[in-house]
C-alpha positions, 0 to 999 in steps of 0.5 A: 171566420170563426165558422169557418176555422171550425169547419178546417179543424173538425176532420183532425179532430174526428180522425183523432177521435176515431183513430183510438176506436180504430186502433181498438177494432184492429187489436181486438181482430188481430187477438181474435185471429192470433189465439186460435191461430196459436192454439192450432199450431199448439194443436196440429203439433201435439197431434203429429207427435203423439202415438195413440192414447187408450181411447183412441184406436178404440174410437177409429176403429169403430168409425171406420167399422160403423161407416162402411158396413152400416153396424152399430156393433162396437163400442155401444157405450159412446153414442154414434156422432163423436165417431162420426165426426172423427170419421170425416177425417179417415174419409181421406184415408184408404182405411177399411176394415173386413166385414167378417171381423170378429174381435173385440172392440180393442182388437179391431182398433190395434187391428186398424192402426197396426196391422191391416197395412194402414199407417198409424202415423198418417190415419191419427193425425187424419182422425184428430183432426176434425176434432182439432177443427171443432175445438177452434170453433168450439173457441169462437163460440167462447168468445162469442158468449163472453163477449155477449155479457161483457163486451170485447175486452171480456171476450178476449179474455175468455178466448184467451184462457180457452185457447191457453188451456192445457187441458183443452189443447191436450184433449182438443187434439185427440180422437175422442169424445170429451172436448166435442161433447163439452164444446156442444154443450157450451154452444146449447148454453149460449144459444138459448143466451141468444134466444132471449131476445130471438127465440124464433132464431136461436132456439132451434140452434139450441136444440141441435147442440144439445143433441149434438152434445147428448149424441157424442157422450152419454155424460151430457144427460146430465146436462139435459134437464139445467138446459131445458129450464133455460130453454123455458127461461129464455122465452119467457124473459122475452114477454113481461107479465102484467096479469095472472093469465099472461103470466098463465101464458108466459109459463105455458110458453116457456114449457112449450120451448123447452119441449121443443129443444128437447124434441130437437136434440132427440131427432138429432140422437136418433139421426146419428144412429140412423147416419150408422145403420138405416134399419137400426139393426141392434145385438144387444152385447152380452152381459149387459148389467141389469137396469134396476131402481132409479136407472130404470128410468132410463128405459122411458127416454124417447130414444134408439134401443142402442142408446138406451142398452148403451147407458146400461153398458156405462152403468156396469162400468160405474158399478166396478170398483175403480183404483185411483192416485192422487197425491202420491197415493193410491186409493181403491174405490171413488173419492168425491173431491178427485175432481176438484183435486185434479183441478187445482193440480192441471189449471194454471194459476192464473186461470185458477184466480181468475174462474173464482174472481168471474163466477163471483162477478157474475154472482154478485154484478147486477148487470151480470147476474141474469147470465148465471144460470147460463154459465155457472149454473151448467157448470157447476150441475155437470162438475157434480155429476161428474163427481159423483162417478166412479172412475176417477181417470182424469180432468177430461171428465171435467174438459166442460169447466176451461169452457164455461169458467172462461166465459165467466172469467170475462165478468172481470172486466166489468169491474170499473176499478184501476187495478182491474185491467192490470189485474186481469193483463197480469194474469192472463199473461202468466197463464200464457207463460205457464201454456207455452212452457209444457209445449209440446208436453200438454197431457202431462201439465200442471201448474208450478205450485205443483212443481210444472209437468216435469212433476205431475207422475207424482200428484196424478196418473192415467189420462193427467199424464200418461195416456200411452200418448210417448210411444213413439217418442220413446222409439226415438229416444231409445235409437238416439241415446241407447241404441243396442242396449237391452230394454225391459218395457211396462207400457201403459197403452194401446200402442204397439211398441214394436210398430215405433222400432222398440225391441223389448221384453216384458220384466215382469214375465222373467225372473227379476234377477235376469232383467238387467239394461233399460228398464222403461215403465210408463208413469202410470205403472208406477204410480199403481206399482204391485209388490214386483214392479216396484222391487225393480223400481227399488233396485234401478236408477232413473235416468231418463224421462220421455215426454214426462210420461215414461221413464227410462231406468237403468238395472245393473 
């Protein structure tokens, strides 16, 4: 009897017992789906919206250039695969370009969008559009590595504040080369975490991302050598050693996989070059700057003479003498602490607790601590390369830390104390208040300490702010508010303002008694204002502001 009314009671009592773990399965698939989800509309949005930043028509151009006449003759300072990857969305486009084109790299892109006949609102959202598809997936690959170290509940929280960050949503939905360089990166580093257990599997994986990653932006060689080391960590963490000779071997086998990583993403450098001209046919560009010292050392790199010419080209752009605004002031030359700065303006504050708490978690946590060198050790080697540059331009040098420090983040779940899991809601979910208010507006973000995007033009400039990326909006904004008035515009930008139905003349090439109506400036003209432009500020009154990126004066 007593059996048998055990018998009639286990399957509630199991069906209670699975319905919490099923009820769990179902949120943490619904988080999986719903994030990315949010962060394609956030995405698809800001990428229709928006005219095209500086960069960008640079990057079409010579996407549609390189494919169809087989030449790597424009912007040789950014390897092929970033362009590559853009050009699989003009693949859809009748977008062509003659092959007897002569002009400079910033002539063909204006060229491109503006006039040969194409339609610049239908060829930008096709070429930001793959790099919108990788940065969904480059989020998966988040969540994955989070989800590695600490379970599902850390690998939602990691997949949260990627898919929350304004910076990567921002520059997730551009044509251009920071956030798939940053993505491949991240992907090398959780690989090789894989390769740990499966080296035959992962490590092969590893090196087509890091090739991937060294492919689409020159700034990932300094990645390079932090990967390598791990590539040989990994395989060694695979055996253990009991005696000198297998320690012997164990060495030998890590530097056997390092070197097989590396032989990997060479092959990967030298494919996407080929992809572009299959006889490598290679002007080097005039002027090139000489490779002397220590960047000499470049020249031994086993890869594509392109390459190689290319890094020179970025090497004569670090050796110019760069201006920069932070803090409301302008400062001629580098400053080692822009980034950091930058940083604490553009990240939410909830994600600003977080990244320290994790990384210390990482750091400090037994269990934790052999993922380290996997995520805050790449971090931290590119934050200070990128530190050490001399363009000081914006957080998408830096579009690598929302990555890494997301998965780090994670390492706070591990924390088996009662305020932890309200700690970590609490934050994550001011995060996604901060986000969601900069919508559309995500270049131009910064965090309320900062007093929100609204305010931004006064801490930051250039690729923070104003990227050129309102044009179009203001078009708008001018025919619904003002239209007929006489307008005076300083636009910072590769946009063409008479393609977005904007009449106006240039304030500065007329004497400054006769410009009177709008006068419209961009923000980052503002903020490096000469003498002239900013007697006019001086002597005009805001009214208006675009996109937080523009505004709009009114000159009696």
């Amino acid at each position: 009897m007593l059996t048998e009314a055990i018998r009639e009671d286990a399957p509630p009592l199991l069906a209670a017992a699975r319905s919490p773990a099923r009820r769990c399965r179902w949120l943490l698939a619904l988080a999986v789906v719903a994030l990315p989800a949010g962060m394609a509309a956030a995405m698809l949005t800001t990428a229709v919206a928006q005219s095209p930043t500086i960069d960008e028509p640079v990057y079409i151009g010579t996407a549609i250039f390189s494919l169809e006449h087989h030449s790597l003759r424009y912007n040789p300072e950014h390897p092929p695969l970033g362009k590559l990857i853009i050009a699989t969305g003009l693949a859809f486009t009748d977008a062509h370009v003659d092959a007897g084109f002569t002009g400079d790299q910033t002539q063909l892109g204006r060229h491109v969008l503006y006039e040969s006949g194409h339609d610049p609102g239908r060829l930008l959202p096709a070429a930001r559009l793959p790099v919108i598809v990788l940065t969904l997936l480059f989020g998966l690959v988040v969540f994955a590595f989070a989800r590695d170290l600490t379970g599902s509940a850390g690998g939602v929280v990691a997949l949260a504040l990627y898919a929350l960050s304004p910076d990567v949503i921002a520059h997730g939905s551009l044509a251009t080369l920071d956030v798939p360089m940053a993505g491949f990166l991240v992907t090398s580093c959780w690989l090789l975490w894989r390769a740990r257990h499966h080296p035959g599997r992962y490590l092969p994986l590893a090196g087509l991302a890091l090739g991937a990653a060294v492919a689409t932006k020159m700034s990932a060689l300094a990645a390079v050598p932090v990967v390598l080391a791990l590539a040989g960590l990994s395989v060694r963490h695979t055996r253990r050693a009991d005696s000198p000779h297998r320690t012997l071997r164990r060495v030998g086998t890590g530097v056997a996989a390092a070197l097989g990583v590396a032989l990997i993403a060479v092959a990967v450098v030298w494919i996407s070059y080929l992809v572009v001209d299959p006889r490598l046919r290679w002007v080097p560009p005039a002027g090139l700057p000489p490779a002397d010292g220590l960047r000499a050392l470049t020249g031994l790199l086993p890869l594509p003479r392109p390459y190689l010419d290319g890094l020179r080209v970025q090497f004569g752009f670090e050796d110019q003498v760069w201006t920069t605004f932070l803090f409301g002031s302008v400062h001629v030359g580098a400053l080692w602490y822009y980034l950091p700065a930058a940083l604490l303006v553009k990240t939410p504050l909830g994600a600003l607790v977080l990244w320290p708490a994790g990384t210390g978690t990482m750091v400090a946590v037994r269990r934790l601590r052999p993922a380290a060198p996997y995520v805050v050790v790449p971090a931290a080697v590119l934050l200070a390369a990128a530190m050490t540059g001399s363009r000081d331009l914006g957080v998408r040098y830096a579009v690598f830390l929302p990555m890494f420090l997301a998965v780090a983040a994670a390492g706070v779940v591990t924390l088996r104390r009662r305020w932890t899991s309200v700690a970590v809601v609490v934050l994550v979910a001011f995060t996604a208040v901060s986000s969601l208010r900069t919508f559309p507006y995500y270049l131009p973000y910064a965090n309320e300490a900062f007093g929100g995007p609204a305010q931004t033009h006064r801490q930051l400039h250039d690729s923070n702010v104003d990227w050129g990326q309102d044009l179009g909006r203001l078009g708008e904004v001018l025919k619904e508010r003002y239209p007929g008035e006489r307008v005076w515009l300083v636009y910072k930008g590769s946009g063409v303002p008479a393609a977005y139905g904007i009449d106006a003349a240039d304030p500065l090439a007329v004497p400054p008694e006769t410009v009177h109506g709008l006068l419209v400036v961009s923000d980052s003209a503002i903020a490096k204002a000469d003498d002239r432009l900013s007697a006019l500020l001086r002597t005009s009154t805001p009214i208006d502001d675009v996109g937080h990126s523009i505004t709009i004066h009114r000159r009696p």
